[in-house]
C-alpha positions in Angstrom: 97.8 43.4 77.5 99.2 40.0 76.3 102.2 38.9 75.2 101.1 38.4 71.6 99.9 42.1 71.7 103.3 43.3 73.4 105.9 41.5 70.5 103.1 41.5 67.7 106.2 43.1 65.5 108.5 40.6 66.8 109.0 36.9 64.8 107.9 34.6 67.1 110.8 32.2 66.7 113.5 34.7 68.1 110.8 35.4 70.3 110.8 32.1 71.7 114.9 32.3 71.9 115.1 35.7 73.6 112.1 34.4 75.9 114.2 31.7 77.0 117.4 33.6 77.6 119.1 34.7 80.7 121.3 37.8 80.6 124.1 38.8 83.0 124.5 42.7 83.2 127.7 44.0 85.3 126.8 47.9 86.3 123.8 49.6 86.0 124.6 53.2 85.0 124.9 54.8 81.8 125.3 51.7 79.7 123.9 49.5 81.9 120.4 51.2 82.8 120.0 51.7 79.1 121.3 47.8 78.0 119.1 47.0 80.5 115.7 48.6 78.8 116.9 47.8 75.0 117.2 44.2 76.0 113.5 44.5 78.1 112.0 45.6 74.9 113.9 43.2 72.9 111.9 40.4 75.2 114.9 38.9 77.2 113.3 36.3 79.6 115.6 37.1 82.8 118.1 40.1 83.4 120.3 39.5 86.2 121.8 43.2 87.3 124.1 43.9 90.1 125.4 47.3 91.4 125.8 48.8 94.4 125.4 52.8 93.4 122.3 54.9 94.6 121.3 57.1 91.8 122.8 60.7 92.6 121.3 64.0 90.1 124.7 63.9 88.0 123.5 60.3 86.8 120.3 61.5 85.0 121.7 63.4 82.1 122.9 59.7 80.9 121.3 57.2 82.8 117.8 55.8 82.7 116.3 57.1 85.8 113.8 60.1 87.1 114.7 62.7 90.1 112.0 61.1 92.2 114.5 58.2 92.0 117.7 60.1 93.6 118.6 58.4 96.6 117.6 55.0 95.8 119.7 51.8 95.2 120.2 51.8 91.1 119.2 48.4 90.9 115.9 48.8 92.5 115.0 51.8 90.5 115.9 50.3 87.5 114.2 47.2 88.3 110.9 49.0 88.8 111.3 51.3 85.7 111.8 47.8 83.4 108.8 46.3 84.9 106.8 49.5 84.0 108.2 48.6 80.3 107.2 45.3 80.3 105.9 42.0 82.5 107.2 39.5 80.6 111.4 39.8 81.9 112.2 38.6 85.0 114.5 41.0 87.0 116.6 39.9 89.2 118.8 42.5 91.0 121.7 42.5 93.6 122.8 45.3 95.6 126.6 44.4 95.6 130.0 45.1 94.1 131.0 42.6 92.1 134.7 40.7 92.7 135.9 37.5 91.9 134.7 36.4 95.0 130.8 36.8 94.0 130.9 36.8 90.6 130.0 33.0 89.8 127.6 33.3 92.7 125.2 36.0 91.0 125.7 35.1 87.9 126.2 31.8 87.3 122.7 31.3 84.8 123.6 33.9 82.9 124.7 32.6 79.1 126.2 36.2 77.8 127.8 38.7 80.2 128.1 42.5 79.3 130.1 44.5 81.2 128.9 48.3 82.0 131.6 49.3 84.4 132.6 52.8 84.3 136.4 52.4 85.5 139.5 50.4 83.8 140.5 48.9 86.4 136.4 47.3 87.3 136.5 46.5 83.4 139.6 44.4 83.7 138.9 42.9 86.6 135.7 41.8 84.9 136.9 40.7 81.7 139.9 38.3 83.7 137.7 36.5 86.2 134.9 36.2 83.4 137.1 34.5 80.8 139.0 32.5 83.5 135.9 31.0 85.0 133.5 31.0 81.9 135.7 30.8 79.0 132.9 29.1 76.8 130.2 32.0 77.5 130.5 35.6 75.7 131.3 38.5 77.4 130.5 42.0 75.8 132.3 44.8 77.1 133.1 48.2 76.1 136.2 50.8 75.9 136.0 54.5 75.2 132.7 55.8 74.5 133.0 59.2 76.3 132.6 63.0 74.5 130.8 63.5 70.9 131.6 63.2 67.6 131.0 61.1 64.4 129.7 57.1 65.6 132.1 55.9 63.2 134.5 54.6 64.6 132.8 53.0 66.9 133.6 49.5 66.5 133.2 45.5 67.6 136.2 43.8 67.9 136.1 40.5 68.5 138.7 38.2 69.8 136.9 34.5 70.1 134.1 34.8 73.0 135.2 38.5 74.1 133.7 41.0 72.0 134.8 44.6 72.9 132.6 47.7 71.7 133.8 51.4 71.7 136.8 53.4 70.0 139.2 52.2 72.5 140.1 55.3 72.8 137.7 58.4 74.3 138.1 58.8 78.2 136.7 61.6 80.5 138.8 64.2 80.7 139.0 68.2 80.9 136.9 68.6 77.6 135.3 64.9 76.8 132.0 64.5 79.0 130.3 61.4 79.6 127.2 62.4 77.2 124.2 60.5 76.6 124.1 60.0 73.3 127.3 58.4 73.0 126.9 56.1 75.8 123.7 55.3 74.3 125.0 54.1 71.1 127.4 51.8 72.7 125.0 50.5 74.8 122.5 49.7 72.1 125.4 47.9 70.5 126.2 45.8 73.4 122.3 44.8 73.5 122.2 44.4 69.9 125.1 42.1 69.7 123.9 40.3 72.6 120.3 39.0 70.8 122.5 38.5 67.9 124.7 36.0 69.6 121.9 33.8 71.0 120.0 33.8 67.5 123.3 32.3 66.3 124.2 30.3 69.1 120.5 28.2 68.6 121.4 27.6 65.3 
């Protein structure tokens, strides 16, 4: 298979800018696992993923993995299931929980950063270190995308280079799961945004 064959749908000059890109992915469960594949398909040239999660059973109704894969680092699974996508993104995957301590030092190539924490309190430790040490780069993060219901009111809001995807409202509780299609549609907006941003930022 070549790469003409693999993006024959694709125009080759957002090819070429999505070929060239490098990609910073904070988390890889529910959004991040499936940001991970959209932007794959999409023809990203590098991913850079950290997490430091195994994958337990409760993360397959959501998450992008297989029950042959329980047990294993998420990063590693998820890094073999991408290159079973496609050859032509580099993966590059750390084991580790990110801090401000080690955030520059993973990813420090990437040009957009999209945030697939599960907890507030990772998400805003996220979003402060980003913006204080990249404040030129995007960041794409997301609030309240748990339960069902009409996608709506899901939104982008955008505030400069922090773009923030979700209702801002839905958290698990008694009664509002974490389901997969909902996740699924944030995530695919996060990615979408994302090769939208670097088509306009080579303008």
């Amino acid at each position: 298979m070549t790469r003409n064959e693999f993006f024959g749908a694709h125009d080759p000059r957002q090819l070429e800018i999505w070929q060239k890109a490098t990609i910073g992915i904070a988390g890889a469960g529910g959004l991040g696992s499936n940001i991970a594949i959209a932007l794959t398909r999409a023809g990203i040239g590098r991913l850079i993923i950290a997490d430091f999660d195994l994958v337990s059973p409760s993360n397959l109704n959501r998450q992008q993995y297989f029950m042959d894969q329980i047990g294993e680092p998420k990063v590693e699974a998820l890094r073999h299931n991408l290159e079973r996508i496609s050859p032509y993104t580099r993966i590059d995957i750390y084991q580790d929980k990110i801090d401000p301590s080690n955030l520059s030092l993973i990813y420090s190539d990437a040009q957009i950063m999209l945030e697939a924490f599960d907890l507030a309190d990772q998400k805003a430790m996220l979003l402060e270190a980003w913006t204080a040490k990249y404040p030129e780069r995007h960041l794409i993060a997301a609030s309240g995308l748990a339960g069902v219901g009409s996608g709506e009111n899901i939104k982008i809001e955008h505030y400069g280079k922090l773009h923030i995807i979700g209702d801002g409202i839905s958290e698990l509780s008694p009664g509002i799961s974490p389901v997969s299609a909902r996740v699924a549609i944030v995530a695919a907006m996060q990615a979408n945004l994302c090769l939208e941003l670097l088509l306009k930022e080579s303008q």
